[in-house]
C-alpha positions as CSV (number, residue, x, y, z in Angstrom):
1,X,119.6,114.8,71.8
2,X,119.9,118.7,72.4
3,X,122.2,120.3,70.3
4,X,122.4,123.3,72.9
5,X,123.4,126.4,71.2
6,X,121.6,125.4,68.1
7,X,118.4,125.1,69.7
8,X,117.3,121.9,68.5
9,X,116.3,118.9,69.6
10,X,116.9,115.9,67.7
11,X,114.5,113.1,68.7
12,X,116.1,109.8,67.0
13,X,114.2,106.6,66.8
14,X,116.2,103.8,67.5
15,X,113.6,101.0,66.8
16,X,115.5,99.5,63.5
17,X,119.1,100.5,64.6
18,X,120.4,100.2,60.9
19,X,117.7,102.8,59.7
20,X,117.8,105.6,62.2
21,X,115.0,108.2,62.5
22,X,116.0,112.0,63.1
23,X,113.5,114.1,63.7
24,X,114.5,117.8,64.3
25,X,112.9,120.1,66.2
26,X,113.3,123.9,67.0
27,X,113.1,124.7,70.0
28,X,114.9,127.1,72.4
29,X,118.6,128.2,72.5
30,X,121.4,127.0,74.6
31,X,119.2,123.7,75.9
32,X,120.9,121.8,78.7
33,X,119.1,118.8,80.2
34,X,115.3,117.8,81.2
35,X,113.5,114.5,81.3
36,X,109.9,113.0,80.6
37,X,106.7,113.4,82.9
38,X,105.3,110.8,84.5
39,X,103.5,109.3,81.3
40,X,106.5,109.1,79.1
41,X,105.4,111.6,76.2
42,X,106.5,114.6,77.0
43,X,109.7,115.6,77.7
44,X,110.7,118.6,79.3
45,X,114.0,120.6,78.7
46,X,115.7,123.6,80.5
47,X,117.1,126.3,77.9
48,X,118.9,127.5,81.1
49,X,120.8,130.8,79.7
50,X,117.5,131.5,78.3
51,X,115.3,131.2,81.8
52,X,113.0,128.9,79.8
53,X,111.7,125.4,79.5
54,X,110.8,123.5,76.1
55,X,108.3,121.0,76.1
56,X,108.6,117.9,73.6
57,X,105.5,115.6,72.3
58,X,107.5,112.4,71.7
59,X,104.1,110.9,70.3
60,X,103.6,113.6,67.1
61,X,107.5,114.4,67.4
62,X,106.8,118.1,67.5
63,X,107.3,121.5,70.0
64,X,104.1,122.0,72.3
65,X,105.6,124.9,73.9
66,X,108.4,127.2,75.7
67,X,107.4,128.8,78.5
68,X,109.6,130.7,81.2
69,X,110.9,128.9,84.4
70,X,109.9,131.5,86.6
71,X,113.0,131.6,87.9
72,X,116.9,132.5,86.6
73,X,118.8,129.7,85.5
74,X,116.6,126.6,85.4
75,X,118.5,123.6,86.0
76,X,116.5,120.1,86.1
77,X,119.0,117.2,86.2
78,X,115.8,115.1,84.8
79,X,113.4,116.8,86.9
80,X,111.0,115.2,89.2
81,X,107.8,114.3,88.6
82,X,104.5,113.8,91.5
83,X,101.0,114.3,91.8
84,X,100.4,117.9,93.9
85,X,97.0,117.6,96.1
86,X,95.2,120.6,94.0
87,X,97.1,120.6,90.6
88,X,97.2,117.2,90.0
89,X,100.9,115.8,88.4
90,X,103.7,118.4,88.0
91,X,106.9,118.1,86.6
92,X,109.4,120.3,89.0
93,X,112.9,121.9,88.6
94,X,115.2,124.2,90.6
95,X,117.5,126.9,89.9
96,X,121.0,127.3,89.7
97,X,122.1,130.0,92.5
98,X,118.0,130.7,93.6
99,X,115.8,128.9,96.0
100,X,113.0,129.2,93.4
101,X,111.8,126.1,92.0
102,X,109.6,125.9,89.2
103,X,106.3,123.5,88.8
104,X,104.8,122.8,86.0
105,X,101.6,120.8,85.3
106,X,102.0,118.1,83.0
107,X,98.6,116.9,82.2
108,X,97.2,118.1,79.0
């Protein structure tokens, strides 16, 4: 859940529905929307007014990193995710407004 102009991100295990796990984690302001790379752990996040994107390790429920979009005004949906010939698998967003679209490579 991204509580957008908070700048958290609160990953909540479902697994026993009566006893809900909230795990907050800082982040970047004014989040919008992301979604997962291709192996399921990481998911990645556009703080759009911010020109950035966090990245979430669901595994160890912590921040790896914000980096900039490269571009103004990131704007995933959930992104898209494919292996590029030279770079291997990328998670890619565009840009509200810009033909610029940002990839980034999602194996650790």
């Amino acid at each position: 859940v991204n509580v957008k102009e908070t700048g958290e991100i609160l990953l909540v295990n479902y697994k026993d529905i009566k006893n809900l796990k909230v795990t907050t984690i800082p982040a970047e302001r004014f989040l919008h929307d992301g979604g997962f790379d291709r192996s399921g752990r990481y998911f990645l996040v556009a703080a759009n007014a911010r020109h950035s994107i966090a990245i979430v390790d669901t595994k160890e429920d912590k921040l790896v990193g914000v980096i900039k979009s490269g571009g103004q005004t990131p704007h995933p949906g959930r992104g898209a995710n494919f292996i590029h010939p030279k770079y291997g698998p990328v998670w890619a967003t565009s840009h509200l407004g810009s033909e610029t679209i940002s990839f980034i490579g999602t194996d650790p």
